[in-house]
C-alpha positions in Angstrom: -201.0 37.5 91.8 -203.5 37.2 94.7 -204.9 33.5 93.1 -205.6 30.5 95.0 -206.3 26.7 93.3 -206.5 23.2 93.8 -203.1 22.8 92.8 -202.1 24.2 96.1 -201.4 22.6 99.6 -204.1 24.5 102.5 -203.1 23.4 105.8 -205.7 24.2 108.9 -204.5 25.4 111.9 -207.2 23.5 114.2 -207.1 25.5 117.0 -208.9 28.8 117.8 -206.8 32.0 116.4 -207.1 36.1 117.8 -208.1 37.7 114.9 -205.7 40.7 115.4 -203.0 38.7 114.5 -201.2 39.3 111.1 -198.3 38.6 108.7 -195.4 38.3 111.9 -197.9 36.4 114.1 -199.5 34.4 112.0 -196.5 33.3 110.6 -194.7 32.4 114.3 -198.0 30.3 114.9 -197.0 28.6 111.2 -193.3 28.0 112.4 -193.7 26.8 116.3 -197.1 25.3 116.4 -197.9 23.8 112.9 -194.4 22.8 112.2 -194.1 24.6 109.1 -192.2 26.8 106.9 -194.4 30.0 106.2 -192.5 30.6 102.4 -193.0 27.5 101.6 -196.5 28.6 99.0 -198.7 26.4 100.9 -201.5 28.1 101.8 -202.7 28.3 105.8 -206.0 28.7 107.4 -206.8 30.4 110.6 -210.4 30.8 112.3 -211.0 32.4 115.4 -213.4 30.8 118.4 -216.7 32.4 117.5 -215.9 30.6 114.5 -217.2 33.4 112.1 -213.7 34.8 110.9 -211.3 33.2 108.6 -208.2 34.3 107.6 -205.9 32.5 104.9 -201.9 33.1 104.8 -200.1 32.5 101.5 -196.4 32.9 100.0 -196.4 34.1 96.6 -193.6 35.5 94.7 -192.9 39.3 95.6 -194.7 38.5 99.9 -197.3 37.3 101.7 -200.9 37.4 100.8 -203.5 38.0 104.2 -207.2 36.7 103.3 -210.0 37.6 105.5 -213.7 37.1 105.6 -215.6 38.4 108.3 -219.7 36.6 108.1 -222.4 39.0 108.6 -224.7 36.0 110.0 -223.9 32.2 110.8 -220.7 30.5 111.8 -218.1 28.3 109.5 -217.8 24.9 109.4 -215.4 22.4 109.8 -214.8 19.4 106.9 -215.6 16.2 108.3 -211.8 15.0 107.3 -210.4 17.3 110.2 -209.9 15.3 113.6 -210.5 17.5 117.0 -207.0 16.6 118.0 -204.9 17.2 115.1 -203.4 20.6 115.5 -202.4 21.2 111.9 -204.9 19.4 108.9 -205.0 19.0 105.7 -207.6 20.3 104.1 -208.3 20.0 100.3 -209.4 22.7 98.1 -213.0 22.1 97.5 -213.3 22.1 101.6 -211.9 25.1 101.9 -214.1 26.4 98.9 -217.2 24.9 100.8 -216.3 26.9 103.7 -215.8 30.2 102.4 -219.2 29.8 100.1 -221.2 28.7 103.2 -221.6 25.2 102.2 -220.3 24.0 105.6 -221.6 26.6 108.1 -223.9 26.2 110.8 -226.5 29.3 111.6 -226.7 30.8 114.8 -230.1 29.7 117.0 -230.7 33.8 117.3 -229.7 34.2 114.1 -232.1 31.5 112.4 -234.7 32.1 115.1 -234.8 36.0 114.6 -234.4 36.2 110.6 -235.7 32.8 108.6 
């Protein structure tokens, strides 16, 4: 329950995502414009433009698990494997770990300007 590895297939969806969007939506974006089966137990990664929201969608036995992680400061990164004009990547797991732990982030000029 609720556990994520690096046995586990995490598909990017490389284009821009509304943050309101949930289970339903998130998983009509999975089916028409990634291609994809949303119970399939891979894992699926949304950001929105601003680029400091993620949110991870994930079959596990018994529903769907939602992920979300709003940044207080900065703005996530992208792994170098994902092209500009793939709309669905894969990403492996210690990219998306990267992410989430700030490894690949880029502060904001105010942000870096006004607190470092």
């Amino acid at each position: 329950m609720f556990s994520l590895n690096d046995s586990m297939r995490y598909l990017l969806y490389n284009r821009p995502t509304d943050m309101r969007k949930s289970f339903h939506t998130l998983s009509g974006i999975i089916t028409d414009a990634m291609g994809q089966d949303p119970c399939s137990g891979n894992v699926y990664i949304f950001i929105n433009r601003a680029r400091d929201r993620i949110k991870l969608l994930h079959w596990e036995p018994g529903g769907m698990v939602l992920y979300s992680k709003l940044l207080e400061a900065g703005t996530l990164g992208k792994p170098d494997s994902v092209n500009d004009n793939e709309v669905c990547a894969n990403i492996e797991w210690r990219e998306l770990v990267m992410i989430g732990n700030h490894t690949i982030f880029r502060l904001d000029a105010h942000y870096s300007q006004t607190y470092l």
